[in-house]
C-alpha positions in Angstrom: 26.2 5.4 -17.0 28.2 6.9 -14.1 30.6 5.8 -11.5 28.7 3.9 -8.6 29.1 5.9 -5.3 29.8 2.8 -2.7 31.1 4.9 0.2 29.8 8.1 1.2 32.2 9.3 3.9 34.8 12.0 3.1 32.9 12.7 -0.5 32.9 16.7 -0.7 29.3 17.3 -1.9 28.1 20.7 -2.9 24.1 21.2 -2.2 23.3 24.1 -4.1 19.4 25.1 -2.6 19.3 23.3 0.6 17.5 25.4 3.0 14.1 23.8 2.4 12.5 20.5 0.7 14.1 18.2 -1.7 17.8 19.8 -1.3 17.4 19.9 2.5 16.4 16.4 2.9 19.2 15.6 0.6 22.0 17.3 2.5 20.7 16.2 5.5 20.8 12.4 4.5 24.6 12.9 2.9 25.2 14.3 5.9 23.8 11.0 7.8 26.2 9.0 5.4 29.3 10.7 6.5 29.4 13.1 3.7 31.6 16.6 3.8 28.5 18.7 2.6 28.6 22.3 1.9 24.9 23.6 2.2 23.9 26.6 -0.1 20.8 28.4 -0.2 19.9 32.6 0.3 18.5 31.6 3.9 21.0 30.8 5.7 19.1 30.2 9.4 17.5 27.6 7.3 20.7 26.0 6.6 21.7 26.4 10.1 18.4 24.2 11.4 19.4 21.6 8.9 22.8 21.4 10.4 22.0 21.5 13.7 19.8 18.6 13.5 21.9 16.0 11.9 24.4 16.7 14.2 21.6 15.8 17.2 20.8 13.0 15.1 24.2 11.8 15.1 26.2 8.7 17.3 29.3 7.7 18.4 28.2 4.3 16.3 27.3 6.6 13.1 28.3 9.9 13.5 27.5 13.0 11.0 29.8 14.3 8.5 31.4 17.4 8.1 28.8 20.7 6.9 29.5 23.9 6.0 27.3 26.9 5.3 27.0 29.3 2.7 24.4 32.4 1.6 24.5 31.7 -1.9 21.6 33.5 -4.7 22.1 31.4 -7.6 20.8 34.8 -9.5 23.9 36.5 -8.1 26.9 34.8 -9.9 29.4 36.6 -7.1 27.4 35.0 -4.6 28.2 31.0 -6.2 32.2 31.7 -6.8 32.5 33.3 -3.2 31.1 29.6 -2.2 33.1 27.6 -4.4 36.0 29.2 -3.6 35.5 28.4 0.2 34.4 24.9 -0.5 37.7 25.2 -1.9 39.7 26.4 0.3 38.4 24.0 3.3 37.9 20.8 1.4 40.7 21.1 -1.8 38.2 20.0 -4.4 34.4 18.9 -5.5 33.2 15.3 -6.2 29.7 16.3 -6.6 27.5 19.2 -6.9 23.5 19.2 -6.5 21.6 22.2 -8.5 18.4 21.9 -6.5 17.7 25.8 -6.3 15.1 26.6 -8.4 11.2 27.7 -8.3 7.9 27.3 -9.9 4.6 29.7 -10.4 1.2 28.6 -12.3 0.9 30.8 -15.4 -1.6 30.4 -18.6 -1.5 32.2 -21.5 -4.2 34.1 -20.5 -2.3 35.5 -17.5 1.0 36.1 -19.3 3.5 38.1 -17.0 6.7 39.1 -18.8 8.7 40.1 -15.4 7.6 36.5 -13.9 9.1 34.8 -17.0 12.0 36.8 -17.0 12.6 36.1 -13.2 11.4 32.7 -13.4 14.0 32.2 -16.6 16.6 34.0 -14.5 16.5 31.8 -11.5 15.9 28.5 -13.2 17.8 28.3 -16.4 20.0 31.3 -15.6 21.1 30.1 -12.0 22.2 26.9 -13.4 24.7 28.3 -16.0 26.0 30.5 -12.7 26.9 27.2 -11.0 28.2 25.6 -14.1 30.8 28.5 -13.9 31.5 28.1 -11.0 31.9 23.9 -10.6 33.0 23.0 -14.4 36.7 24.6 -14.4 37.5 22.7 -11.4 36.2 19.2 -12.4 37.6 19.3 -15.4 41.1 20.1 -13.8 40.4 17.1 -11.7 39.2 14.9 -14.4 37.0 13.5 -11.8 33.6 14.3 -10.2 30.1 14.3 -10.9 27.1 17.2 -11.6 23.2 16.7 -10.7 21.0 18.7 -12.2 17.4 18.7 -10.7 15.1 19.1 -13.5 10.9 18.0 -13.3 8.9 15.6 -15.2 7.4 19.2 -16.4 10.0 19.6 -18.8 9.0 16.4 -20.7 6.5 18.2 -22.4 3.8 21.1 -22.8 1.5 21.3 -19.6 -1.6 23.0 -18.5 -0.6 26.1 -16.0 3.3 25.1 -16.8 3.5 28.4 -19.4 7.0 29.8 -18.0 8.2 27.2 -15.8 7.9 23.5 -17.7 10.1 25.4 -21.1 12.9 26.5 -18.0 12.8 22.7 -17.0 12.9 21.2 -20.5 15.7 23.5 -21.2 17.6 21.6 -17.8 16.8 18.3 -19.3 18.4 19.5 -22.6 21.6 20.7 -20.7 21.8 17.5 -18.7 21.8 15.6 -21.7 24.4 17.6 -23.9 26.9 17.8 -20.5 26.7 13.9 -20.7 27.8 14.0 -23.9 30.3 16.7 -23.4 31.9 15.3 -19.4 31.1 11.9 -19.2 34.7 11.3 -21.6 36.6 13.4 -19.4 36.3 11.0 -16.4 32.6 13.0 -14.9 29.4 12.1 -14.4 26.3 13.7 -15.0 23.0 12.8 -13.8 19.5 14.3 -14.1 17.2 14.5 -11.5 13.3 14.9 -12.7 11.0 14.6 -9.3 7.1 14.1 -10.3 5.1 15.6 -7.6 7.3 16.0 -4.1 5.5 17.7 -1.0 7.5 21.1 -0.3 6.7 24.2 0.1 6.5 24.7 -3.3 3.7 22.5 -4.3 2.0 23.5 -1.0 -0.3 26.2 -2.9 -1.0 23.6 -5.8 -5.1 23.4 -6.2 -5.2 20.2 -8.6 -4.5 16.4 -7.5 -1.1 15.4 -7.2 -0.9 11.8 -8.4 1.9 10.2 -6.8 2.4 12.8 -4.5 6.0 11.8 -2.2 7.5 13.1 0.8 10.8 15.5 0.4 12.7 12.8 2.8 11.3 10.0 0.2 12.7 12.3 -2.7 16.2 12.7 -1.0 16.3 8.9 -1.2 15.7 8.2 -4.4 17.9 10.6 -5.4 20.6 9.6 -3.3 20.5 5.8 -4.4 20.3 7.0 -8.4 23.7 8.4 -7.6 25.1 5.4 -5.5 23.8 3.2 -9.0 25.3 5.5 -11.3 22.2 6.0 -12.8 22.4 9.5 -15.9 18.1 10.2 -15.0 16.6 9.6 -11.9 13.2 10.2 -11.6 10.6 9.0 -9.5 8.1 8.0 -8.5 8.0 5.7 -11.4 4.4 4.8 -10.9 3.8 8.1 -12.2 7.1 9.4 -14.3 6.9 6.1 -16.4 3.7 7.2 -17.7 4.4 10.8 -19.0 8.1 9.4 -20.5 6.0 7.0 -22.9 3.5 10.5 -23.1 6.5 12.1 -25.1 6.4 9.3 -27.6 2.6 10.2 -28.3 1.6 11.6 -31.5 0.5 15.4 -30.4 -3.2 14.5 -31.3 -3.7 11.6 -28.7 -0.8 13.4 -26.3 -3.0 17.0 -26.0 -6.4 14.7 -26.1 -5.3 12.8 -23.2 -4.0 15.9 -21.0 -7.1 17.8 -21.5 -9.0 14.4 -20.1 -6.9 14.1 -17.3 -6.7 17.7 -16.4 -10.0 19.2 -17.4 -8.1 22.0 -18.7 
């Protein structure tokens, strides 16, 4: 549904959330590809350890590509355009951007907090219109590139503990799907990106079983060769995300029977 990626070197990738999990491993494996990646993220030592060790990594045989590093809060729209612009400025243009920034609370109905929601909306929905902003104009000059949006098997449908965050990730998978429509005529692709359960930081706290639970480097690979296939979603692991994509086909009866079985909740 996309162009296949068959060469990595030289592609000027844009990892927006790369200091820690799924978008670190990611940079760091473009990077191991030959990649010119600029690494985003508010943390920017974090970004700095990432660098650092590809480039001790590297070999004469299969050396690292080219990184650069920017402080970017997807919140803070100034923050995104300062980055594109020196993306810019160093590399002349984007083939593909990676939304990875985003973040995820447990919330019930029961402990409803409206300034979690609103910050949780902000950073998650909000954050991704920031780098649409920022990334569309110039694609669309170029009439070439590609956008991944990372999105969760949350957003597939209604979830126990999921109050604020699985609507901001359903809202991603909605946007993925109308920019298909929208970019994929004008020469760009679109792919989105739903992980099932990835070990990182932010699932660290989780107190339920994780079925299907995957490393962050595991993740960064999957992802990686969904782009290199062309593939629009990408989702993994399948064991586990093929299940809850026939779920959404379930009447609501059977659908909210069966996740209070599996859950308890």
């Amino acid at each position: 549904m996309n162009p296949r990626i068959q060469d990595w070197r030289n592609q000027r990738v844009w990892v927006i959330g790369a200091s820690s999990g799924i978008g670190a491993e990611t940079a760091r494996l473009l990077l191991q590809k030959g990649a010119r990646v600029m690494l985003s993220a508010r943390r920017l030592e974090q970004l700095l350890l990432v660098t650092d060790a590809v480039r001790q990594s590297a070999t004469t045989d299969h050396p690292a590509g080219q990184a650069l590093t920017s402080v970017v809060d997807v919140t803070e729209h100034a923050t995104v355009l300062a980055a594109r612009d020196a993306m810019l400025a160093a590399w002349g243009g984007i083939d593909l951007v990676l939304v990875v920034a985003g973040s995820y609370n447990e919330m019930r109905a029961d402990q409803f907090d409206l300034a979690a929601a609103r910050s949780l909306v902000n950073l998650n929905v909000m954050g991704v219109f920031n780098c649409l902003d920022a990334v569309l104009p110039t694609l669309l000059a170029q009439g070439s590139g590609a956008i991944g949006l990372v999105s969760s098997v949350a957003g597939f449908r209604g979830l126990p503990k999921a109050l604020i965050y699985g609507p901001t990730k359903a809202a991603v998978i909605n946007l993925a799907e109308c920019l298909y429509l929208d970019l994929r005529p004008r020469g760009i692709g679109v792919s989105l990106i739903n992980p099932g359960f990835v070990d990182t930081p932010l699932t660290a706290n989780n107190d339920f079983s994780m079925p299907g639970l995957m490393s962050a480097a595991d993740a960064a690979a999957e992802i990686v060769r969904g782009l290199e296939r062309g593939q629009f979603h990408i989702h993994f692991p399948r064991s586990f995300t093929n299940w809850l994509r026939l779920a959404r086909l379930l009447p609501y009866s059977l659908y909210f029977w069966l996740i209070h079985k599996g859950t308890g909740l």
